[in-house]
C-alpha positions as CSV (number, residue, x, y, z in Angstrom):
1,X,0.0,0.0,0.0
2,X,1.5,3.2,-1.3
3,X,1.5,6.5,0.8
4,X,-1.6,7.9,-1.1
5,X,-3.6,4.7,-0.3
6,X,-2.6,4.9,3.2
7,X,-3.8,8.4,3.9
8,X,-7.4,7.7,1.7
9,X,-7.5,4.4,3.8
10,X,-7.2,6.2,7.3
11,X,-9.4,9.1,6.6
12,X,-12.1,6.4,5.2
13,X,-11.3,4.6,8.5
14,X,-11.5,7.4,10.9
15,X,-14.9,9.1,9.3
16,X,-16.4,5.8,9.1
17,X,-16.6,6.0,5.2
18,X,-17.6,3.5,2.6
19,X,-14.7,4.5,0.0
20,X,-12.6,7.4,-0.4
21,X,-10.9,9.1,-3.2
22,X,-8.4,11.2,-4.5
23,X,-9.7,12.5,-7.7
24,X,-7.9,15.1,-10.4
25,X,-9.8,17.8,-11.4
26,X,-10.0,16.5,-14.7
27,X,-12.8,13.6,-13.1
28,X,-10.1,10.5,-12.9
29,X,-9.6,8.9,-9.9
30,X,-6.2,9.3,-8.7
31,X,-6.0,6.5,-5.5
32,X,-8.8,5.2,-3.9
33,X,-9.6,3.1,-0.5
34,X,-12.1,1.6,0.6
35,X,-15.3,-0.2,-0.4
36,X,-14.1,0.0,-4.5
37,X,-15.4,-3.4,-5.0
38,X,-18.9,-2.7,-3.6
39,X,-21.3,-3.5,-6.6
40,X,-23.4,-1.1,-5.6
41,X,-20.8,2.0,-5.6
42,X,-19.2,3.2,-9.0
43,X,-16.7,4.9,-7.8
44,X,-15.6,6.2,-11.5
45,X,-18.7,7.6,-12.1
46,X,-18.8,9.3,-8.7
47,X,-15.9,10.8,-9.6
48,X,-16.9,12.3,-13.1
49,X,-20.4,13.5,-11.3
50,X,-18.4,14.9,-8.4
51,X,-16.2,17.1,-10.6
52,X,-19.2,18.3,-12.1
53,X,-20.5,19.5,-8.4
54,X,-17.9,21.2,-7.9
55,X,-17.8,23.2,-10.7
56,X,-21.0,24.0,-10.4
57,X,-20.4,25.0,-6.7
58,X,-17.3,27.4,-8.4
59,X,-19.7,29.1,-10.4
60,X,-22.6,29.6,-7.7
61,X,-19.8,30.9,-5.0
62,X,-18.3,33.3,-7.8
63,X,-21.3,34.0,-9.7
64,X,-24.0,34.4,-7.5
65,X,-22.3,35.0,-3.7
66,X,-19.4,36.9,-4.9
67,X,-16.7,34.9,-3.3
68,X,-14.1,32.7,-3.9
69,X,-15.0,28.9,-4.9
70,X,-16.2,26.2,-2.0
71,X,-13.6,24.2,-0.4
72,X,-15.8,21.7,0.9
73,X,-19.3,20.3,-0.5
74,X,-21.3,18.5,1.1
75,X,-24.4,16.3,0.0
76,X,-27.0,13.6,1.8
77,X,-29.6,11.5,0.2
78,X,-31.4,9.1,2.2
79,X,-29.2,6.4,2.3
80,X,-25.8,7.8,1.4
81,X,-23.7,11.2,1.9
82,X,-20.8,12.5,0.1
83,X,-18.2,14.7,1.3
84,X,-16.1,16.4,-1.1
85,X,-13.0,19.2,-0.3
86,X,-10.3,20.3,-2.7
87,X,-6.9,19.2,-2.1
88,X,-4.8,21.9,-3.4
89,X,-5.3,23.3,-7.0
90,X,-5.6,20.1,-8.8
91,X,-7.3,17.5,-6.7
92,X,-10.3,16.6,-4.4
93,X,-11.3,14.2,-1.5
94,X,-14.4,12.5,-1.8
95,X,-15.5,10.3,1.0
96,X,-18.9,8.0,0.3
97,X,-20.4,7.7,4.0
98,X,-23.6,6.6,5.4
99,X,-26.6,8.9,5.5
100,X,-25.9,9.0,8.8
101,X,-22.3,9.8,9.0
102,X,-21.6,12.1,11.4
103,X,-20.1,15.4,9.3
104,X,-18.2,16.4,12.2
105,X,-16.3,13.1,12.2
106,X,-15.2,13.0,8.2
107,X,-14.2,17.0,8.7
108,X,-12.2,15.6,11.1
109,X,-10.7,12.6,9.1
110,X,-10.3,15.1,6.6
111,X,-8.5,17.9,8.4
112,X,-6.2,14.8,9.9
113,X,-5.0,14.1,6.4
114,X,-5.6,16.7,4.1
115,X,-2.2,18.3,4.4
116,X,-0.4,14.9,3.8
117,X,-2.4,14.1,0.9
118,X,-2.0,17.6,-0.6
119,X,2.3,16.8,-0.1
120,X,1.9,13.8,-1.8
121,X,0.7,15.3,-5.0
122,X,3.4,17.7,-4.3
């Protein structure tokens, strides 16, 4: 397990995640951890809808609030939630929780890590 995989791996551990990703702003995954072998999770997908958030999140932060883009999204359906926060300029987190995931928790995971990860891609 490489150093990427590791940090994913703990954060998905410590916010009690399904799978998390690193994922280039182009929409490829860059490392994942995690439950990538779930049939029910597509984690590729994901990844290419998730971009897509996010740019849509640049444009309603710079567009219609006047401010600079979000770092962090986050989005609950009934029986899932998604975190998503930029690492860096090139790259996000996103971790696939439970709908019941405690958002405090996967901030947390994600604070723990998010320098590391960001000096990996480094």
């Amino acid at each position: 397990m490489d150093d990427l995989e590791r940090l994913l791996e703990r954060c998905r551990a410590d916010a009690v995640g399904r799978a998390a990703a690193l994922i280039g702003r182009d929409g490829l995954v860059i490392e994942t951890a995690g439950a990538v072998d779930d049939a029910s999770l597509d984690l590729a997908l994901a990844a290419a809808e998730a971009t897509d958030l996010l740019a849509v999140a640049d444009r309603l932060f710079a567009d219609g609030l006047d401010e600079r883009p979000a770092r962090e999204v986050w989005i609950r359906s009934d029986a899932s939630a998604l975190m998503m926060r930029r690492i860096g300029d090139d790259a996000f987190a996103l971790l696939v929780l439970a709908a019941d995931a405690d958002p405090v928790a996967a901030r947390g995971a994600l604070d723990a890590t998010e320098s590391d990860l960001a000096a990996v891609l480094a």
